[in-house]
Backbone and ligand atoms as CSV (ligand in chain L), in Angstrom:
chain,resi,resn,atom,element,x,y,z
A,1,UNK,N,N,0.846,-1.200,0.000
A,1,UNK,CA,C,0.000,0.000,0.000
A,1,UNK,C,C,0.882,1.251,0.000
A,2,UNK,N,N,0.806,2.331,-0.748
A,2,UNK,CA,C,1.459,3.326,-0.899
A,2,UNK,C,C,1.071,4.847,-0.224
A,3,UNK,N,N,1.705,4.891,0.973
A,3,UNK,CA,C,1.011,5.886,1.982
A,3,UNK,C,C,1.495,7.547,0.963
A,4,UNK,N,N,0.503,8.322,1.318
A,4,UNK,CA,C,0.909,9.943,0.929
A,4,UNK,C,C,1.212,10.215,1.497
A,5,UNK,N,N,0.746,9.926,3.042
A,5,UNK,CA,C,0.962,10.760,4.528
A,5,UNK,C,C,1.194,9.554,5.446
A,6,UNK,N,N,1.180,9.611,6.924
A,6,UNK,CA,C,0.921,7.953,7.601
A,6,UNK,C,C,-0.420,7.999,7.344
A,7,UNK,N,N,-1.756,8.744,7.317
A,7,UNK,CA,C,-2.739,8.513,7.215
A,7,UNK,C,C,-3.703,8.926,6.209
A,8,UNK,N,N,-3.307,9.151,5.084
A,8,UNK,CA,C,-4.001,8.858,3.606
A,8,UNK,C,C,-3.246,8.030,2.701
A,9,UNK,N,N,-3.975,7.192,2.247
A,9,UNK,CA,C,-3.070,5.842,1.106
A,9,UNK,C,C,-3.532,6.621,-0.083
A,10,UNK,N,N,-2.216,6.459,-0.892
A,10,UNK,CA,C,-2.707,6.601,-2.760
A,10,UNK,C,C,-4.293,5.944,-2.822
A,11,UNK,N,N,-4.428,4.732,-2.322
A,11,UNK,CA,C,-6.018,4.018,-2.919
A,11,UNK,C,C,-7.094,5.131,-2.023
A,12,UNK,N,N,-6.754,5.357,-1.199
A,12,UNK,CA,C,-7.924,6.516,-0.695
A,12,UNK,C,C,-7.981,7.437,-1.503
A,13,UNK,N,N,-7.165,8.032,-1.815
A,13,UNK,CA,C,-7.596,9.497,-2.303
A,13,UNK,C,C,-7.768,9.544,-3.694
A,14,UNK,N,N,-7.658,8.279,-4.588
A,14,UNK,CA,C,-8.137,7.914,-6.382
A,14,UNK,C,C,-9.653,6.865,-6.268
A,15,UNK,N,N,-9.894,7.241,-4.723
A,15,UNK,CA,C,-10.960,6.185,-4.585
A,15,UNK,C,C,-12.478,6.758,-5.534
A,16,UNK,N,N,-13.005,6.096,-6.501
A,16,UNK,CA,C,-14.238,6.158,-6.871
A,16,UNK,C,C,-15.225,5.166,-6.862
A,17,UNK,N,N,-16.341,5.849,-6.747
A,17,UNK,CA,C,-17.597,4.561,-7.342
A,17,UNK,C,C,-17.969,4.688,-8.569
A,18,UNK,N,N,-17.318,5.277,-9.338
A,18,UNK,CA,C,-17.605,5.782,-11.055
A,18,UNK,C,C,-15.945,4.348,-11.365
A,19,UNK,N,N,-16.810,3.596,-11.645
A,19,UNK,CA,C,-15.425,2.144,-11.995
A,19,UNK,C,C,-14.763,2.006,-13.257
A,20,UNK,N,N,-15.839,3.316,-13.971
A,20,UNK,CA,C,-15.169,2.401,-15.330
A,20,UNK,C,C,-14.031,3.830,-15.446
A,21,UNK,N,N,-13.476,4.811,-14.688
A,21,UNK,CA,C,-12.445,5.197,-14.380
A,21,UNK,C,C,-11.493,4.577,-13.560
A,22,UNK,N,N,-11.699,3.393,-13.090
A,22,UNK,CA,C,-10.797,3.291,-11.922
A,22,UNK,C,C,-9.300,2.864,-12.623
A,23,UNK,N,N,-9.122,2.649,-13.601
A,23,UNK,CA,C,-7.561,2.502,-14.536
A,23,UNK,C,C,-6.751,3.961,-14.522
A,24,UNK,N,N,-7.978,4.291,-14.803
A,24,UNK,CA,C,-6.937,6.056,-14.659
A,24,UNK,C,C,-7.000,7.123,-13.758
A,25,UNK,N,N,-7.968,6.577,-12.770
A,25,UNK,CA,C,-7.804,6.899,-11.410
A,25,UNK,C,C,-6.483,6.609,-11.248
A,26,UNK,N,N,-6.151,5.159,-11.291
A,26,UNK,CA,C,-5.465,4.607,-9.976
A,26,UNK,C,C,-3.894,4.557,-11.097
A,27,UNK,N,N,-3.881,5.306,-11.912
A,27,UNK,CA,C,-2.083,6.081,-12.218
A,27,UNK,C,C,-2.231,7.419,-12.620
A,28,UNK,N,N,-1.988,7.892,-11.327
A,28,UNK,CA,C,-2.359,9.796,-11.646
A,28,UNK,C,C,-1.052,10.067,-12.619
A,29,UNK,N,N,-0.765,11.092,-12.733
A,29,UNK,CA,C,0.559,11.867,-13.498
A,29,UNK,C,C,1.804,12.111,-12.324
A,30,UNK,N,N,2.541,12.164,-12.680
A,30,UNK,CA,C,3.401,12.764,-12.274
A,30,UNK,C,C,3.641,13.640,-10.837
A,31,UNK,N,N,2.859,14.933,-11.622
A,31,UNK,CA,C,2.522,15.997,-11.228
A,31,UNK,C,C,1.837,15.811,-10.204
A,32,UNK,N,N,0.518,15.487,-10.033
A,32,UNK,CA,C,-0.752,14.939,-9.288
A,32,UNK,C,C,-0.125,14.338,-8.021
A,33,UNK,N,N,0.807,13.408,-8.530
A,33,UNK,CA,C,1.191,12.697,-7.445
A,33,UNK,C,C,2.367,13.428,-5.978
A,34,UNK,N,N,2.822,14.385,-6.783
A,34,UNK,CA,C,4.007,15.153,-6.270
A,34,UNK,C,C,3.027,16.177,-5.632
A,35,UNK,N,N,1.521,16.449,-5.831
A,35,UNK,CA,C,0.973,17.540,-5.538
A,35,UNK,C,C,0.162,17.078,-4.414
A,36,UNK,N,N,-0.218,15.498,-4.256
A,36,UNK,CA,C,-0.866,14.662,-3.347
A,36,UNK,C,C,-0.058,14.394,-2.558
A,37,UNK,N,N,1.231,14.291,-2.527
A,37,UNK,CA,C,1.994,14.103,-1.193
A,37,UNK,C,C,1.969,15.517,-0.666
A,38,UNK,N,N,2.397,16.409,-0.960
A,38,UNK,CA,C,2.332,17.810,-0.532
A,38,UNK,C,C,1.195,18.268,0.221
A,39,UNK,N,N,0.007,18.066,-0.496
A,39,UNK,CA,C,-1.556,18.264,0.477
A,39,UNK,C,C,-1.171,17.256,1.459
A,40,UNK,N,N,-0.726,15.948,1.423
A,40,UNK,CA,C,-1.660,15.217,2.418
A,40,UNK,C,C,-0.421,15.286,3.153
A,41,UNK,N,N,0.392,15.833,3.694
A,41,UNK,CA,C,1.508,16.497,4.571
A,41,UNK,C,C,1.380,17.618,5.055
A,42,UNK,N,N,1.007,18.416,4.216
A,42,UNK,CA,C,0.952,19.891,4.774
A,42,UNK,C,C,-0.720,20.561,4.922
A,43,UNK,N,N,-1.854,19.515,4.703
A,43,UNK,CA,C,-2.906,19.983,4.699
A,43,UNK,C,C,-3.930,18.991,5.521
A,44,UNK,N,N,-3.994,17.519,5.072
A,44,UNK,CA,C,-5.026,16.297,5.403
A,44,UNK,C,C,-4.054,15.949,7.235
A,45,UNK,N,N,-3.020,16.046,7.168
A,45,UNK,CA,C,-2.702,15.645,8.310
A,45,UNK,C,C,-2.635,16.538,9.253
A,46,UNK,N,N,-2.971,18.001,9.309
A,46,UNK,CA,C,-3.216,18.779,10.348
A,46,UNK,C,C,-4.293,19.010,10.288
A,47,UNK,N,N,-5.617,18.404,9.164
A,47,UNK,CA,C,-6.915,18.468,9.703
A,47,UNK,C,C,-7.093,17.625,10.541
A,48,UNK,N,N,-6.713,16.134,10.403
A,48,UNK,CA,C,-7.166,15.293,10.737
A,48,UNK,C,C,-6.961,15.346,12.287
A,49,UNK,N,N,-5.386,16.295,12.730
A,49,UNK,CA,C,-5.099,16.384,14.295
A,49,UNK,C,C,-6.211,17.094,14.608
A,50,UNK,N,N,-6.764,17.971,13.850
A,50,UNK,CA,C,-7.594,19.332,14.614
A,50,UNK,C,C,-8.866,19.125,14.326
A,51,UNK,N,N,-9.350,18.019,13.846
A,51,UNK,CA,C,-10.931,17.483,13.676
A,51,UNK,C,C,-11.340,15.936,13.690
A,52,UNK,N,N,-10.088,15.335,14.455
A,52,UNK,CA,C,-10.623,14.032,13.965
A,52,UNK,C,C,-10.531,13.001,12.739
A,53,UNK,N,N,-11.286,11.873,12.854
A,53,UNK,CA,C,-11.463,11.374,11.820
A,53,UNK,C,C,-12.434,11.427,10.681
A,54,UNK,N,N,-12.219,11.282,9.717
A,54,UNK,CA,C,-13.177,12.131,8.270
A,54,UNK,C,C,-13.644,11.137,7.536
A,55,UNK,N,N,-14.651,10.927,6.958
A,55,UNK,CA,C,-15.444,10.211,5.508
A,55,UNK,C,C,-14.894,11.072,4.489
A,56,UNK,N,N,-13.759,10.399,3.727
A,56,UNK,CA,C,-13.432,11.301,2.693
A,56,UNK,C,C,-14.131,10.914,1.448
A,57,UNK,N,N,-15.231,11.744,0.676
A,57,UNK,CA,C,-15.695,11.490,-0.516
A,57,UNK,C,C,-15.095,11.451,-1.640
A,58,UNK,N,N,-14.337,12.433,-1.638
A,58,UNK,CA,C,-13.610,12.440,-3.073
A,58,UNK,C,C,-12.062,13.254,-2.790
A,59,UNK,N,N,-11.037,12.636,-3.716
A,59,UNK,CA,C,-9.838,13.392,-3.471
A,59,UNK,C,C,-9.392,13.375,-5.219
A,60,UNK,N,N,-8.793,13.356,-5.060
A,60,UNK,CA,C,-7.778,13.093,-7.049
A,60,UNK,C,C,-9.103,12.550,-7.931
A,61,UNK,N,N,-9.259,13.439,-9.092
A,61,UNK,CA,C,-10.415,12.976,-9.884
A,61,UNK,C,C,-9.592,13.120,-11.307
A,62,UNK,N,N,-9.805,12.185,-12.223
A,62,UNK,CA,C,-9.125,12.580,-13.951
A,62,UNK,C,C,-10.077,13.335,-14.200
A,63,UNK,N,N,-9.235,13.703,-15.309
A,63,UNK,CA,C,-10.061,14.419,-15.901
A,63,UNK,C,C,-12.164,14.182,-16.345
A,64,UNK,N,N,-11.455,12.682,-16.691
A,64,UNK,CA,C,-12.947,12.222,-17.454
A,64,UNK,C,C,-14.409,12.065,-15.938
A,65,UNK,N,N,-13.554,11.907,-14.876
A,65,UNK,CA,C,-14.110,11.428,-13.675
A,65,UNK,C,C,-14.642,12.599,-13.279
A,66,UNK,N,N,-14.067,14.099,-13.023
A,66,UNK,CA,C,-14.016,15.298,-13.190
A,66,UNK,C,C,-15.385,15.860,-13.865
A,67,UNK,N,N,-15.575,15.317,-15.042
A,67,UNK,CA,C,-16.445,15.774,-16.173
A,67,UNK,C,C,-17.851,15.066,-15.381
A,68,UNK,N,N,-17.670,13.949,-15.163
A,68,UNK,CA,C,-19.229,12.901,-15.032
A,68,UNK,C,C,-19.740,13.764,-13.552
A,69,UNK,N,N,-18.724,13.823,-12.779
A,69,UNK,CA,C,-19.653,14.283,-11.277
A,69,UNK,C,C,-19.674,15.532,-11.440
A,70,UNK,N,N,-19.533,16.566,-13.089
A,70,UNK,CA,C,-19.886,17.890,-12.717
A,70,UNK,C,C,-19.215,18.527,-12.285
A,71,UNK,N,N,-17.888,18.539,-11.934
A,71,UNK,CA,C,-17.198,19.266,-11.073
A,71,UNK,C,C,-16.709,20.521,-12.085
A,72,UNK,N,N,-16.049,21.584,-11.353
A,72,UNK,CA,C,-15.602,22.784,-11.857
A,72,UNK,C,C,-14.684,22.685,-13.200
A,73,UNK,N,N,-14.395,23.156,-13.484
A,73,UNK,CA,C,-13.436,23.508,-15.231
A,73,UNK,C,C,-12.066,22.959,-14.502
A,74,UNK,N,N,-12.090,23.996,-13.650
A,74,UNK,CA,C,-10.462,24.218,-12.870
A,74,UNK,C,C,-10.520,23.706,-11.446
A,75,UNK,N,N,-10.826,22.588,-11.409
A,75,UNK,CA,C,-10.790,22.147,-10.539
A,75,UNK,C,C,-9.419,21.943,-9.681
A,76,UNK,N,N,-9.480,21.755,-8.678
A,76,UNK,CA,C,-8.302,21.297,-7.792
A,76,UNK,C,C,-8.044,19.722,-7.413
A,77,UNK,N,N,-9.226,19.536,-7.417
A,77,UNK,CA,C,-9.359,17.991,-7.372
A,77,UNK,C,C,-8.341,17.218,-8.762
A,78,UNK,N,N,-9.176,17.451,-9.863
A,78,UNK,CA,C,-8.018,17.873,-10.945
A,78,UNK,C,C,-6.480,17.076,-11.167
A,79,UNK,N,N,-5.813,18.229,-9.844
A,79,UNK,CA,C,-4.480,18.234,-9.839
A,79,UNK,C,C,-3.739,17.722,-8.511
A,80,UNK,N,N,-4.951,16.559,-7.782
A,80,UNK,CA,C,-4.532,16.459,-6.504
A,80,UNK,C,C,-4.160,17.166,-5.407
A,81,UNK,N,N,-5.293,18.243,-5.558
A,81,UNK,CA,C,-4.911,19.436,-4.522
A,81,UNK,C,C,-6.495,19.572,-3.819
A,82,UNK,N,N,-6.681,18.500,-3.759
A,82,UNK,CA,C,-8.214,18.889,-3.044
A,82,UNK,C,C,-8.880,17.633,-2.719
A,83,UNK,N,N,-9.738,17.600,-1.335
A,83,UNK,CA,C,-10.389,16.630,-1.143
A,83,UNK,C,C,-12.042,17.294,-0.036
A,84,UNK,N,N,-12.668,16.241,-0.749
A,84,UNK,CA,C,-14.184,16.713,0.142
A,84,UNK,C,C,-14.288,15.472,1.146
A,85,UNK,N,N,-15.000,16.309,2.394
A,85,UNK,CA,C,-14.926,15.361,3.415
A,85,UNK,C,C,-15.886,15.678,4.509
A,86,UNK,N,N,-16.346,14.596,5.358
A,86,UNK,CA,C,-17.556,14.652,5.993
A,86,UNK,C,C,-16.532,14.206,7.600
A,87,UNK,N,N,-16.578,15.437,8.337
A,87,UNK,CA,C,-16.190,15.250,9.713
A,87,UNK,C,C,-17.038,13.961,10.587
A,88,UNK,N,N,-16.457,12.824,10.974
A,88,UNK,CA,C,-17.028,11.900,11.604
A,88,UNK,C,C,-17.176,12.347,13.444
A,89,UNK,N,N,-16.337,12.952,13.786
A,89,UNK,CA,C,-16.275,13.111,14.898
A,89,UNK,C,C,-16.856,14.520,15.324
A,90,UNK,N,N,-17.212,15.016,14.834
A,90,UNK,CA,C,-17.523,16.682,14.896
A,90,UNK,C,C,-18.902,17.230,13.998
A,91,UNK,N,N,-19.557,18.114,14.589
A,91,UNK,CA,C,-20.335,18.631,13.374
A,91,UNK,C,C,-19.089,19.521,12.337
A,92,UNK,N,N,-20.205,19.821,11.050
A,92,UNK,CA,C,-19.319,20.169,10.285
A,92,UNK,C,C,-19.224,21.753,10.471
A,93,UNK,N,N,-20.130,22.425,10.807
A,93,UNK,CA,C,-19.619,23.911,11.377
A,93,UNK,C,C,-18.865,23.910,12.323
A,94,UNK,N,N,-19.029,22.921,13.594
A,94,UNK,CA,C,-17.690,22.799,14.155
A,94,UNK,C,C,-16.047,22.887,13.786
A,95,UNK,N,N,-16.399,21.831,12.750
A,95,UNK,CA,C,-15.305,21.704,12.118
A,95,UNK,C,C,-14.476,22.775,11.111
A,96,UNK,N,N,-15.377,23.703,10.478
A,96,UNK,CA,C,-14.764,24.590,9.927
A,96,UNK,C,C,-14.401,25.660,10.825
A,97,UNK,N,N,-14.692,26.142,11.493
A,97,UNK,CA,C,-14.676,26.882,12.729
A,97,UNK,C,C,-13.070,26.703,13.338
A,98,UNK,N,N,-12.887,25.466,13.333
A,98,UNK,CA,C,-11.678,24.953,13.847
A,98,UNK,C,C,-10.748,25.344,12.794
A,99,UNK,N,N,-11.323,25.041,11.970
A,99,UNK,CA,C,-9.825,24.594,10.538
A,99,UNK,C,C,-9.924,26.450,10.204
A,100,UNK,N,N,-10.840,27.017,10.372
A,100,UNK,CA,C,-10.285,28.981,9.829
A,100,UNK,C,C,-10.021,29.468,11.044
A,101,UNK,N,N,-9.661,29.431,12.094
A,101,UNK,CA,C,-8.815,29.742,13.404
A,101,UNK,C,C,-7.716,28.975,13.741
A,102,UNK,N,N,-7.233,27.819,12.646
A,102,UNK,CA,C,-5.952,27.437,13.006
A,102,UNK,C,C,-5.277,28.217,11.975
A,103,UNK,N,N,-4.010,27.721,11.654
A,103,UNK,CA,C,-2.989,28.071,10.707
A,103,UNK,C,C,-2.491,27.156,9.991
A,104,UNK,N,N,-3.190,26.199,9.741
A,104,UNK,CA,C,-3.222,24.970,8.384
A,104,UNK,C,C,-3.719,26.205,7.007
A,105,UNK,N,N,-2.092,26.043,6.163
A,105,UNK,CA,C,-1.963,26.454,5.253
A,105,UNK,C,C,-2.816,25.801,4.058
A,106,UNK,N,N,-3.819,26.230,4.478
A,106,UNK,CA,C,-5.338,25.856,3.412
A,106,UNK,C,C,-5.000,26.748,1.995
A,107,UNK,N,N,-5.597,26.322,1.250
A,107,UNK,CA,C,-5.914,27.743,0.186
A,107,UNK,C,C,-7.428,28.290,-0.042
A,108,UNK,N,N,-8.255,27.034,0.114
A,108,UNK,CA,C,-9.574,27.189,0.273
A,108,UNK,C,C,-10.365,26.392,0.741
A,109,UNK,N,N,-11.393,26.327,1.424
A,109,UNK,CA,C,-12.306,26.277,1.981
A,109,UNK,C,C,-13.479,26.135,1.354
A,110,UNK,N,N,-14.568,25.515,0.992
A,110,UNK,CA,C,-16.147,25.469,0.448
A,110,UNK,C,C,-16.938,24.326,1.486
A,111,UNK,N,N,-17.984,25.286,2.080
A,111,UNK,CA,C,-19.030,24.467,3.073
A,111,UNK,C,C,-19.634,24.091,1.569
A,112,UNK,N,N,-19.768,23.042,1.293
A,112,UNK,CA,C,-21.049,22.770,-0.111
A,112,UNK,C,C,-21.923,22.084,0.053
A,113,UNK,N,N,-23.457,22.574,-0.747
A,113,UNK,CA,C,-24.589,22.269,-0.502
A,113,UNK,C,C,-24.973,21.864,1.089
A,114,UNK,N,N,-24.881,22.702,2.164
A,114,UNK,CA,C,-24.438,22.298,3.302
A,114,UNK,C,C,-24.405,20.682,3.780
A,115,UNK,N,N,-23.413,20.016,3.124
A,115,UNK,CA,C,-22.969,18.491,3.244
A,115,UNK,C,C,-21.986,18.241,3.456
A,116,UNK,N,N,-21.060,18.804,2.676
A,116,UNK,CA,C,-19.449,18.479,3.065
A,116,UNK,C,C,-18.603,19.554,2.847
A,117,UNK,N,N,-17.483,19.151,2.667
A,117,UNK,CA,C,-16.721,20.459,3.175
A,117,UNK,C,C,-15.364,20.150,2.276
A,118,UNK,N,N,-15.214,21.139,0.816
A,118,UNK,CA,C,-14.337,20.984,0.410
A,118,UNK,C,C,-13.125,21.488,0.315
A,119,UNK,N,N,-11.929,21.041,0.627
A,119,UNK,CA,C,-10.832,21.787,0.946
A,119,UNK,C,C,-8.776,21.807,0.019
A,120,UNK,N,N,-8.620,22.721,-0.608
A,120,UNK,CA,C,-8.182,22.517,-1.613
A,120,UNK,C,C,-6.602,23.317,-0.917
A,121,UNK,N,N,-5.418,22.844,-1.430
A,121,UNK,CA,C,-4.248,22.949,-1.144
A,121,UNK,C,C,-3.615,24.495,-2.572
A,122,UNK,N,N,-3.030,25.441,-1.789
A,122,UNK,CA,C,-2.543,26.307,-2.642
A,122,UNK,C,C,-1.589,25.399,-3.693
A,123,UNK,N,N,-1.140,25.724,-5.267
A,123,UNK,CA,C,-0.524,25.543,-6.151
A,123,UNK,C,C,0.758,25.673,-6.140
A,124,UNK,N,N,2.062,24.458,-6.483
A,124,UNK,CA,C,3.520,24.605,-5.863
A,124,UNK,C,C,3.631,25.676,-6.153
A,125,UNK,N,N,3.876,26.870,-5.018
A,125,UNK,CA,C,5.332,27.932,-5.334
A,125,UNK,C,C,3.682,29.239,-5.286
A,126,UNK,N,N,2.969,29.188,-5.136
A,126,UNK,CA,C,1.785,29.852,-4.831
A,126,UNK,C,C,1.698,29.965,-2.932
A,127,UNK,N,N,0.996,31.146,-2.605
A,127,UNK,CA,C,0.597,31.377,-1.180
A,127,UNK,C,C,-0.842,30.508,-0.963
A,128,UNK,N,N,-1.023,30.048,0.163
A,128,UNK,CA,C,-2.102,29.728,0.144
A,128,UNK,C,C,-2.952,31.109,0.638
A,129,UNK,N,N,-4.330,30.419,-0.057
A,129,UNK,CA,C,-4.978,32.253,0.206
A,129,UNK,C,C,-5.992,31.962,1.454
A,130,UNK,N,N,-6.014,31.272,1.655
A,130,UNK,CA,C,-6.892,30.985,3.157
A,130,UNK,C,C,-8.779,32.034,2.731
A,131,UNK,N,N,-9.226,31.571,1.888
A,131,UNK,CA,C,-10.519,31.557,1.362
A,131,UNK,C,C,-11.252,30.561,2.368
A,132,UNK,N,N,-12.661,31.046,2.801
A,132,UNK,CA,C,-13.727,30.241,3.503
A,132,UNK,C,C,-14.995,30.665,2.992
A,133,UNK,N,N,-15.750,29.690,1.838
A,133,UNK,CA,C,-16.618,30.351,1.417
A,133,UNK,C,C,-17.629,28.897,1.479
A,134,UNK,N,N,-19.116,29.808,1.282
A,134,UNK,CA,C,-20.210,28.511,1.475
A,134,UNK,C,C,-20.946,28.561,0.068
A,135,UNK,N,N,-21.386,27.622,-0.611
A,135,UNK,CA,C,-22.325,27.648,-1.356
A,135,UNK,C,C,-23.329,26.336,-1.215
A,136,UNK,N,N,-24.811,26.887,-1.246
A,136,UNK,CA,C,-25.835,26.232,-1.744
A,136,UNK,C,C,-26.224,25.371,-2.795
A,137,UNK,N,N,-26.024,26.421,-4.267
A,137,UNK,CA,C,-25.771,25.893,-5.756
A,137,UNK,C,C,-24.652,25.513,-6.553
A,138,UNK,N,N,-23.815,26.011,-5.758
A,138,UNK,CA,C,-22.633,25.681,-6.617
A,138,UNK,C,C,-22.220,27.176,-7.613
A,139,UNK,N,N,-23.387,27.911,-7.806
A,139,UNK,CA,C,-23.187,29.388,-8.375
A,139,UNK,C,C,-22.995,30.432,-7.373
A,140,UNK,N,N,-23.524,30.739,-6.360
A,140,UNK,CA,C,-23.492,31.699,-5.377
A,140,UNK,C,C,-22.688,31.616,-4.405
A,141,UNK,N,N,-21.246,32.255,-4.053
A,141,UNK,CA,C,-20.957,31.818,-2.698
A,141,UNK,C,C,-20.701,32.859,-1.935
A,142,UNK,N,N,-21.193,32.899,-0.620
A,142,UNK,CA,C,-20.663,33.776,0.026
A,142,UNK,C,C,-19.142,34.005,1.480
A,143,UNK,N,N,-18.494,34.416,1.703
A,143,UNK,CA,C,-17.741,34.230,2.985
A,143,UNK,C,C,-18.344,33.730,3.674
A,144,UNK,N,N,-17.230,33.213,4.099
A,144,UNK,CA,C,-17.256,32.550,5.829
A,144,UNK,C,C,-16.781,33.069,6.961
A,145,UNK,N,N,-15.494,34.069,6.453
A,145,UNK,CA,C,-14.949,34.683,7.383
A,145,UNK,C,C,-14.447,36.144,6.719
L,1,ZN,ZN,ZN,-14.321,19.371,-3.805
């Protein structure tokens, strides 16, 4: 098993229920992969100290995987810089609450459709911008903080 962090595996975070991606899920690029160790070091493992344990829905999506669940143009997910996740131990306003008063070098933040909570890693050699925003539709979002 090929850990990112001690506590996210490569198979977690290319995990889908869309199967007839799972070939190109499960050999990201290069890039992706160099960008998934980086989040899940400098981002998944100081959530996980400061909220517990998580239901992670989605992390690394291809492109084509990307397209079927709708997701954004420019996604982060994308490029292995993003994962959505359902706090097991915490409510989830709890949980954000926590994660925009620490100093986990986030880049962004999305409460979505108030269900989960997506959280995306700044771009190598980029600041993270520490964004906390909520949306309903997926069109409207407003701050969080
Ligand atoms: Zn997401």
């Amino acid at each position: 098993m090929i850990l990112l962090s001690p506590r996210l595996s490569l198979d977690q975070f290319v995990a889908t229920q869309h199967r007839q991606y799972l070939m190109e899920q499960s050999s990201p690029p290069a890039e992706v992969l160099m960008n998934a160790h980086r989040f899940a070091a400098d981002i998944w493992e100081p959530i996980i100290n400061l909220i517990g344990m998580v239901h992670l829905n989605s992390g690394y999506r291809c492109h084509a995987l990307n397209s079927d669940v709708k997701g954004s143009k420019n996604s982060y997910h994308m490029i292995g810089l993003a994962v959505d996740i359902m706090p097991t131990e915490m409510s989830i306003l709890t949980a954000i609450n926590l994660i925009i008063n620490s100093n986990i070098p986030y880049d962004e933040i999305i409460f979505e459709y108030r269900k989960w909570l997506h959280i995306q890693g700044a771009r190598h050699g980029y600041a993270p911008r520490r964004l906390a925003r909520t949306t309903d539709d997926g069109i409207i979002y407003k701050e969080l903080n």
